[in-house]
N, C-alpha and C positions, 0 to 999 in steps of 0.2 A: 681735754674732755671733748669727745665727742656729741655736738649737740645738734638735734633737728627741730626744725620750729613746724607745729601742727597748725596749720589754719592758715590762708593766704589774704586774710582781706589786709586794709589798710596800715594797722600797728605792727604787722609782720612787718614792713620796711623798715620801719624807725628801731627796731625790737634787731632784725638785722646790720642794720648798720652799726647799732651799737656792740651788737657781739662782735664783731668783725672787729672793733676795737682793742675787745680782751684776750691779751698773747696766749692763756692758756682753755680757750675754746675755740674750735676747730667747729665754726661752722659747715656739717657734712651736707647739710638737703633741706627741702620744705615739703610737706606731702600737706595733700588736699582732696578733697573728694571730684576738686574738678585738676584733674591730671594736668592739663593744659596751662593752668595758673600755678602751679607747683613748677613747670617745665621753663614757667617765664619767668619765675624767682631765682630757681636755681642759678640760669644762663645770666640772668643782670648780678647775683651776688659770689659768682664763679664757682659754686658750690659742686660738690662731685656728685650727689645723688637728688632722684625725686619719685614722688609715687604716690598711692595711697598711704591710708596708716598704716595696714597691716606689711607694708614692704619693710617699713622700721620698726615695728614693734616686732618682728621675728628676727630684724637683722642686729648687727654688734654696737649701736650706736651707746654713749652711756647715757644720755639726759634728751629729754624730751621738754619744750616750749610750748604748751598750750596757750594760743593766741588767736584762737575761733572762736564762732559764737557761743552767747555765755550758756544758753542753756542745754549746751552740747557738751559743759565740760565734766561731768558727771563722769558719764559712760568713757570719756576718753581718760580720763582720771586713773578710774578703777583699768582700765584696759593697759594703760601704761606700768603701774604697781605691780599687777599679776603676772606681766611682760617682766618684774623686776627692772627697771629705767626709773633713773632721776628724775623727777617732775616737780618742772616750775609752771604754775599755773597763773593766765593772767586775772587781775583783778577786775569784779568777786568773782572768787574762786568757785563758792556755789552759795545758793541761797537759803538752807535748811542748816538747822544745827547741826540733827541727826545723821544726815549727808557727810556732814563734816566731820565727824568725830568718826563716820567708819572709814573715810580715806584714810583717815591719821592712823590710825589702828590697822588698818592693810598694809601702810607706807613701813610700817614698825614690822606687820608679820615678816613682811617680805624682804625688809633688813635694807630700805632704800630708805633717799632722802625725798619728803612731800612737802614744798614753800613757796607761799601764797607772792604773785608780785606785787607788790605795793609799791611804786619804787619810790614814792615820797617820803617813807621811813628809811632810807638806805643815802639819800642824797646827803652830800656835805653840808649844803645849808640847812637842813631839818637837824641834824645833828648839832650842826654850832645854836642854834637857837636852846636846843635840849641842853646843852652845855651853860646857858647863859641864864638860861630860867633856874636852873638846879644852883647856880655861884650864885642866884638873889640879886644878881645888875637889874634887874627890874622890881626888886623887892618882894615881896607876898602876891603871889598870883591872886588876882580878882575876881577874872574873867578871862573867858577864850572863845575865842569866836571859828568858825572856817566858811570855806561858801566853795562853790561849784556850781557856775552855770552858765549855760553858753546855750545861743540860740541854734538848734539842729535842723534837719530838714528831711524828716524821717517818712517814707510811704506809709500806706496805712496798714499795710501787713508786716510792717516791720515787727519785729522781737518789745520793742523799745515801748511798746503799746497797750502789750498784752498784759490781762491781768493779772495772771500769774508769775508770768519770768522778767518782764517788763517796769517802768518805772524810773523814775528821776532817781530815788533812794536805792534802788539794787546796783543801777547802772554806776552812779555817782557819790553816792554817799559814804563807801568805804573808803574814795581818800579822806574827806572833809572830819571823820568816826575816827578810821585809822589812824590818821598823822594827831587827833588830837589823844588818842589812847596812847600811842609813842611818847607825847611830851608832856602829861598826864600821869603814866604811869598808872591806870586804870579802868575801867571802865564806867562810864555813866548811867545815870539814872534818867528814863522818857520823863518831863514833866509835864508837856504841851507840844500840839502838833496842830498844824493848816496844812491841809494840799486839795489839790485842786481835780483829785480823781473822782469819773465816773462811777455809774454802773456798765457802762461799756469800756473804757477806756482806761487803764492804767494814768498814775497822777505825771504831767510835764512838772511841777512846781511845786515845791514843799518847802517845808520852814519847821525846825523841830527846835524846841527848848529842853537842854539836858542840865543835870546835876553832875559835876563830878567829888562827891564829897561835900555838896554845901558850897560848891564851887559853880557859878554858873555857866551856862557854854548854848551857842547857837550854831544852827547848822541852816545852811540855803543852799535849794540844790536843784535846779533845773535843767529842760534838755530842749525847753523851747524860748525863754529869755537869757538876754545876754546879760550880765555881770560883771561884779569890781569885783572879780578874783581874787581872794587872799587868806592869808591866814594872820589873827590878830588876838594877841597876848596881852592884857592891862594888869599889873602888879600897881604897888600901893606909891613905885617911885620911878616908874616911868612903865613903858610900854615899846612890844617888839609886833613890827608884820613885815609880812612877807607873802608878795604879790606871785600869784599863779605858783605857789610855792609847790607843787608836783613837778617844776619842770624848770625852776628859773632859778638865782642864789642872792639876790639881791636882797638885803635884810635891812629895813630904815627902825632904826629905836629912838628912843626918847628916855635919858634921867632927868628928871628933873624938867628944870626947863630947857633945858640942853639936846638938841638931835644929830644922828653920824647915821651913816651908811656904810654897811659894811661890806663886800664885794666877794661872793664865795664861789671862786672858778668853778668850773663844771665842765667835765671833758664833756656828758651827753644825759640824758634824764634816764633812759635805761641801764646806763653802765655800771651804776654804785651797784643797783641789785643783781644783774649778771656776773659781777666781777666776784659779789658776797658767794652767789649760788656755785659759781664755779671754783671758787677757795675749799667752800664744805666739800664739793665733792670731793676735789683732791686729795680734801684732808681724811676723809671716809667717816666724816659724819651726818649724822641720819637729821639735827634736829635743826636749824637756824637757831639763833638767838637773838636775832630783831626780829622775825616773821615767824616766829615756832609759831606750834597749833593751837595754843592757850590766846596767841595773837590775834589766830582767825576766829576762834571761836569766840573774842570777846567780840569784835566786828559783827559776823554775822549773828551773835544774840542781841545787840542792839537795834542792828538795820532790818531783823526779825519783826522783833518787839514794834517798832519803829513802822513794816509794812501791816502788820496786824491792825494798829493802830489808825491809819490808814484807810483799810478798809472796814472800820467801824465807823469811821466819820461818814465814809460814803454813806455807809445804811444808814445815817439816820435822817 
């Protein structure tokens, strides 16, 4: 499979080296709107081609990697589909529902494959967790927690800011939403929210309490304090977490009074979802079945709901 990665800032590297990984993607180029940074990816990741978009969305490549900014990936989205190209979009993919359901609906006209990267649903340790919670090693789930925050250091015209595209909750809170809708099996219900947005300035810090079923669940998510990263499970006979779980495989549980660690290799944090995206395509299927669109759209209606929510508190 021919793939090129769209956007050259920072995740392009990690998002490259990982594909470089998988035998059956042939990383071909990086295109960018600044020529020059596309010229400089290509020559460090030995790649054959580079350019703007439009040199790869006319040329034979089969998948396209959207890994620019977020509220640019709309138009590249739809630009790519219409091109007929596979598109892996990184996460969030975008931030309206309606948005969402007409990519999905293009990706179908036009007989491609359109999936969201989450890559914390695709990693092995989110998996063995999912596996361990569904056997009842931890008994009757109680409670699920996730968190996301780390201190950034954002200019003031940065994206991260604004109030419309901007945000702790757009930026971050489809892992902490996602990986718990993966091991969940559904989506939640807003019960309660705090953040800390203006009327000028999009929120750094939020705290949401969700339902899943009667089931409770907490989300922390910020882009200006730092954080005990993790994700944390309490059933009725023990409990499973798992630190910086987007990225790492290390799972500490508890039955009983009893605790193990269990060690879950990991060639690289991008790899599970590249290696999934580049299986479908081989295989010539259009839908994922970890990330279909039912996936995204359960995400983006909550972290919707969730920035709505948001900005009511502001007003009042």
């Amino acid at each position: 499979m021919k793939l090129v990665i769209f956007g050259c800032g920072r995740i392009a590297n990690r998002i490259a080296k990982s594909a470089k990984l998988v035998d059956t993607i042939d990383l071909t180029g990086f295109a960018s709107k600044d020529i020059e940074k596309a010229k400089a990816y290509c020559e460090t990741y030995e790649c054959k081609d580079y350019g703007n978009y439009d040199r790869f969305l006319n040329g034979d490549v089969d998948a396209v990697y959207i890994a620019g900014y977020n509220p640019g990936h709309y138009d590249l989205i739809k630009q790519c589909l219409e091109h007929r190209k596979n598109v892996i979009c990184e996460k969030p993919m975008l931030f309206d529902v309606r948005q969402t359901q007409e990519v999905f609906e293009l990706a179908k006209r036009n007989d491609v494959l359109l999936m969201e990267a989450l890559k914390s649903v695709f990693l092995p340790s989110i998996s063995e967790v999912k596996k361990m919670m569904k056997e009842g090693q931890i008994g009757e789930i109680r409670s699920i927690y996730a968190s996301f925050m780390r201190a950034g250091h954002h200019p003031e015209t940065h994206w991260i800011h604004d109030l419309t595209t901007g945000g702790a909750f757009k930026d971050l809170g489809s892992y902490c939403i996602g990986t718990m809708n993966f091991l969940m099996d559904g989506r939640p219900e807003l019960l309660k929210l705090e953040s800390d947005r203006t009327a000028e300035v999009s929120e750094s810090t939020a705290y949401a309490d969700l339902s899943y079923g009667g089931i409770p669940a907490r989300v922390s998510v910020s882009n200006s304090l730092d954080g005990d990263n993790h994700l944390y499970a309490e059933g009725d006979k023990g409990s499973i977490r798992v630190k910086n779980y987007w990225k790492e495989g290390t799972i500490e549980y508890r039955i009983g009074q009893k605790t193990f660690v269990k060690e879950v290799p990991l060639i690289s944090d991008f790899y599970y979802e590249l290696k999934h995206f580049a299986d479908l395509c081989d295989a010539g299927k259009k839908m994922s079945d970890v990330m279909s669109d039912k996936a995204s759209l359960d995400i983006i209606a909550i972290t919707s709901q969730i920035d709505a929510a948001v900005g009511e508190l502001q007003r009042r």
